[in-house]
VMD Tcl script that draws the C-alpha trace (Angstrom):
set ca {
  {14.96 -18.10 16.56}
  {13.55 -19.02 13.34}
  {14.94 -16.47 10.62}
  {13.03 -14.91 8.25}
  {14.39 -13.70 5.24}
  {13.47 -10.66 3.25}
  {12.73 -10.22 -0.31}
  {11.10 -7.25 -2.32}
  {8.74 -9.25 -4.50}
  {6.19 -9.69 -1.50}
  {2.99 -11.46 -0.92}
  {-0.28 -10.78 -0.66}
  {0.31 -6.81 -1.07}
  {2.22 -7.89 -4.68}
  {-1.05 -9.96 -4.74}
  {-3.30 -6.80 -4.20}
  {-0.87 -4.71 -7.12}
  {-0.56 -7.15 -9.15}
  {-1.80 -6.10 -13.03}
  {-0.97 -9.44 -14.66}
  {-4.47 -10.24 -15.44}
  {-5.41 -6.89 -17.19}
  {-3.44 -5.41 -20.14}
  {-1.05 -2.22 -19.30}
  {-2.93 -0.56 -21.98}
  {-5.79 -0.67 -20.39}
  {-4.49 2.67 -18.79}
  {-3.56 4.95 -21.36}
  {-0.82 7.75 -21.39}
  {-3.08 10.02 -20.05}
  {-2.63 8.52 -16.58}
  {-1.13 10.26 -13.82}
  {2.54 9.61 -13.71}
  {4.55 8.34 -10.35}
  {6.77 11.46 -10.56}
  {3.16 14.03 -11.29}
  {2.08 12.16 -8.55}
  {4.26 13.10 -5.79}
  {5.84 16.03 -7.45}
  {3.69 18.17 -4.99}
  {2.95 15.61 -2.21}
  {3.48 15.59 1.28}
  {3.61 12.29 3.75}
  {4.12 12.59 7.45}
  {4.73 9.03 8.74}
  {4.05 9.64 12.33}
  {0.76 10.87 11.38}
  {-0.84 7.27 9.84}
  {0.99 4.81 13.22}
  {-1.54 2.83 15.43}
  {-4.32 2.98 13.48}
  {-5.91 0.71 11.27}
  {-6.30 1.91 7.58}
  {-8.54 0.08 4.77}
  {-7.79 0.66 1.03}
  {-11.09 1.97 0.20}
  {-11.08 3.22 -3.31}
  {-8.32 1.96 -6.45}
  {-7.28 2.44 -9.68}
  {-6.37 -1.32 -11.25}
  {-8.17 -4.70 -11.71}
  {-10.45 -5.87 -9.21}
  {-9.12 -6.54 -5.63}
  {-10.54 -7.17 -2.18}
  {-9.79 -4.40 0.58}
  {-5.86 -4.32 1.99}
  {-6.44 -3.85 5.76}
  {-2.78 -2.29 7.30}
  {-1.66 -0.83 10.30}
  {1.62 1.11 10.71}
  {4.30 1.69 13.46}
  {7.83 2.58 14.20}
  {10.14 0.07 14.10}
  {11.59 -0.70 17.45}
  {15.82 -0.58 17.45}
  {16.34 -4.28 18.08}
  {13.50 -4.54 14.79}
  {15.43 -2.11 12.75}
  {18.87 -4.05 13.48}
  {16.96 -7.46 12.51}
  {15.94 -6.16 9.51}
  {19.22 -4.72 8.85}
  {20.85 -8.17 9.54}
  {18.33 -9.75 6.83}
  {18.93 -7.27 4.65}
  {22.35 -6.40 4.19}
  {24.37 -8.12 1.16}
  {20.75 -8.68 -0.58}
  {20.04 -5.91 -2.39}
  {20.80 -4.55 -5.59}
  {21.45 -1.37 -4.08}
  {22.83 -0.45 -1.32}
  {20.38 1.12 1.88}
  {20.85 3.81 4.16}
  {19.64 2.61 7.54}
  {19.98 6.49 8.79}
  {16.69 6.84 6.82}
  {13.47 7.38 8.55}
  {12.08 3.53 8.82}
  {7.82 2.83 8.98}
  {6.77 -0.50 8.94}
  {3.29 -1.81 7.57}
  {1.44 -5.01 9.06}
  {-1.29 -7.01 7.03}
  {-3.91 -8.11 9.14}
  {-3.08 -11.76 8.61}
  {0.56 -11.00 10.14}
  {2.22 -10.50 6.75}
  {5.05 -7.63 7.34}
  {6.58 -4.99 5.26}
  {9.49 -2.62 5.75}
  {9.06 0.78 4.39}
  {12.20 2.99 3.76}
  {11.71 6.69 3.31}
  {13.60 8.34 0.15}
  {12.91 11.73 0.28}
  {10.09 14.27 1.96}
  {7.45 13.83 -1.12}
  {6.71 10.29 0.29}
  {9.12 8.30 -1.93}
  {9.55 4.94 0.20}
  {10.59 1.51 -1.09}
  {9.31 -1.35 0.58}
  {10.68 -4.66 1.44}
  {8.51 -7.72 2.52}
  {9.12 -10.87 4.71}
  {9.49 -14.34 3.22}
  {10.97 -17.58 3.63}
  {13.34 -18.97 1.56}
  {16.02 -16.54 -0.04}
  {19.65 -17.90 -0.11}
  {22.58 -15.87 0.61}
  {23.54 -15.78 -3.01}
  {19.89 -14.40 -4.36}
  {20.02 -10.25 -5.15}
  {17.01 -8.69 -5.15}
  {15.28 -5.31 -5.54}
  {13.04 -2.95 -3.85}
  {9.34 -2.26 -4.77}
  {9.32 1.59 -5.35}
  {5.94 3.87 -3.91}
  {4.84 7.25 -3.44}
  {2.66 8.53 -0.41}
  {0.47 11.14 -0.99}
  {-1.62 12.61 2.12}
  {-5.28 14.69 1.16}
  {-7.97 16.29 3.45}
  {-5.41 17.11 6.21}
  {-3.59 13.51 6.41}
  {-7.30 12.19 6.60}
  {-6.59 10.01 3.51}
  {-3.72 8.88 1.87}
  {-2.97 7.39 -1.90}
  {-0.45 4.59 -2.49}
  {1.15 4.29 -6.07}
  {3.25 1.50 -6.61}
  {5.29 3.10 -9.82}
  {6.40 -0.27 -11.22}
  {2.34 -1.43 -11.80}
  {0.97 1.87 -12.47}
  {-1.47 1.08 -9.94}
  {-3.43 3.60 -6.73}
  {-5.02 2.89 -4.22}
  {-6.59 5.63 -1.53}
  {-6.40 4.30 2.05}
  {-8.80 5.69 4.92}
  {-8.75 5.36 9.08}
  {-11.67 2.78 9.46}
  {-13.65 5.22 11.43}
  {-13.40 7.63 8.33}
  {-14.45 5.54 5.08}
  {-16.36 8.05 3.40}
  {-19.87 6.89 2.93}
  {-21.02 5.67 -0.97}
  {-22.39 9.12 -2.02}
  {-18.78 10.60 -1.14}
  {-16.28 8.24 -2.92}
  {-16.88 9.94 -6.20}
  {-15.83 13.65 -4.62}
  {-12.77 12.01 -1.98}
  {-11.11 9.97 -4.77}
  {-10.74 13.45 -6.80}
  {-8.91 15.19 -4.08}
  {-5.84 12.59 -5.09}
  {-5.34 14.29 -8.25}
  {-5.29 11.22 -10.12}
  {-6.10 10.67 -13.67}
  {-6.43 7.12 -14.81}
  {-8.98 4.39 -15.91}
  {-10.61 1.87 -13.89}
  {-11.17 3.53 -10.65}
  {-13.38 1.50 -8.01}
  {-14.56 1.18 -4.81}
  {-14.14 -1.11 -1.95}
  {-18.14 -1.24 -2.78}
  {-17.23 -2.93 -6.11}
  {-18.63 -6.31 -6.97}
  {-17.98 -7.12 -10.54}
  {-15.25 -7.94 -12.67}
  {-13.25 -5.75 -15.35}
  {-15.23 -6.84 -18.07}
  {-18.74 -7.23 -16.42}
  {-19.28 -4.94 -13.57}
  {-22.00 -5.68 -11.16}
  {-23.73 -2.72 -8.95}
  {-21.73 -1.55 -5.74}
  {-22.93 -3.56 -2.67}
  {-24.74 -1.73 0.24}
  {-22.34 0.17 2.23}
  {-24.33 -0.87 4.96}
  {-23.76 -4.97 4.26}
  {-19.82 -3.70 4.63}
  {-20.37 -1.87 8.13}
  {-21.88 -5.29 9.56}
  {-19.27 -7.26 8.34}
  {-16.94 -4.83 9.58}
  {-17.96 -5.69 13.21}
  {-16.30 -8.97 13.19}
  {-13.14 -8.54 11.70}
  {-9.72 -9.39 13.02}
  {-7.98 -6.85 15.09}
  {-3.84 -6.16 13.65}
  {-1.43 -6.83 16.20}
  {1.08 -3.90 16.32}
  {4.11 -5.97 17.49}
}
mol new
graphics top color blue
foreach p $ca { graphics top sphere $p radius 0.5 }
foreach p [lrange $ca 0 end-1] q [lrange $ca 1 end] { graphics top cylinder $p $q radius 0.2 }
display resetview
């Protein structure tokens, strides 16, 4: 069986975080912090598996829509990932921690370990290539859960960067993004839609929500396992 190695520095979600093309000043100190942010927050895991969720609203430079589904790891998937793992981190993991694993819709896989009940995870994501000698490091998040677990916020605290996920049957319709992306509690510059057309420095009018909902009807179905 063809063995795939993990490493923390993963693909195209580190492509959908990534803040190397905009200045870190861009968002001042008055931003939200990752420890404000889930100093108060609550994250049940069970409560986002088997459904497909669409990062619909973001605070950072301008990114297409991450489409993720979420499931329990089986026990023969959490001993493969604790065979790929183990010896390759900086620090060491506790595999007695509560384990959620997120799937890309082009098949791209990421482990999710859970830190603490305020939706502290790190996540670890598949790639080929690592050597037994290479150490690596985990990609630290917070969860946050609003409207009864009917949306939930992502903050990756190395990038200083959020991004509001919602069930695909939810996405709240283009008069309601303004009032949904409050209820995060966020404070930060550049917030935008999935609606968003433009670029940081010349923003073009939000598309029709309704050019989104046709597209919508074609896409790819995730495969859970």
């Amino acid at each position: 069986m063809f063995k795939f190695l993990l490493v923390f520095v993963v693909k195209s979600f580190t492509q959908l975080i990534e803040a190397g093309s905009m200045p870190g000043s861009l968002y001042d100190s008055e931003s939200t912090t990752c420890e404000e942010f889930s100093r108060f927050a609550r994250f049940n895991p069970y409560s986002v598996v088997d459904d497909e969720w669409m990062s619909f609203y973001y605070w950072g430079p301008p990114k297409s829509p991450l489409f993720a589904i979420f499931f329990v790891p089986s026990t023969s998937q959490k001993e493969n990932f604790k065979y790929l793992l183990e010896g390759q981190t900086l620090a060491p993991i506790d595999w007695t921690a509560r384990m959620l694993v997120m799937r890309e819709r082009d098949n791209s896989t990421y482990l999710l370990m859970e830190q603490n009940d305020r939706g502290h995870y790190l996540l670890y994501g598949t790639i080929n290539g690592l050597v037994l000698s290479d150490v690596v490091d985990a990609i630290d998040l917070r969860f946050k859960q609003i409207d009864d677990g009917k949306y939930f916020g992502i903050f990756d605290c190395g990038k200083d960067m959020v991004f509001l996920f919602s069930r695909l049957k939810d996405i709240p319709k283009k008069h309601q993004l303004t009032d949904v992306s409050s209820q995060l509690g966020y404070r930060g510059r550049g917030g935008k839609s999935y609606l968003y057309q433009g670029h940081q420095w010349m923003p073009i009018p939000e598309a029709d929500e309704e050019e989104f909902e046709r597209a919508m009807r074609y896409r790819k179905p995730i495969h859970r396992g």
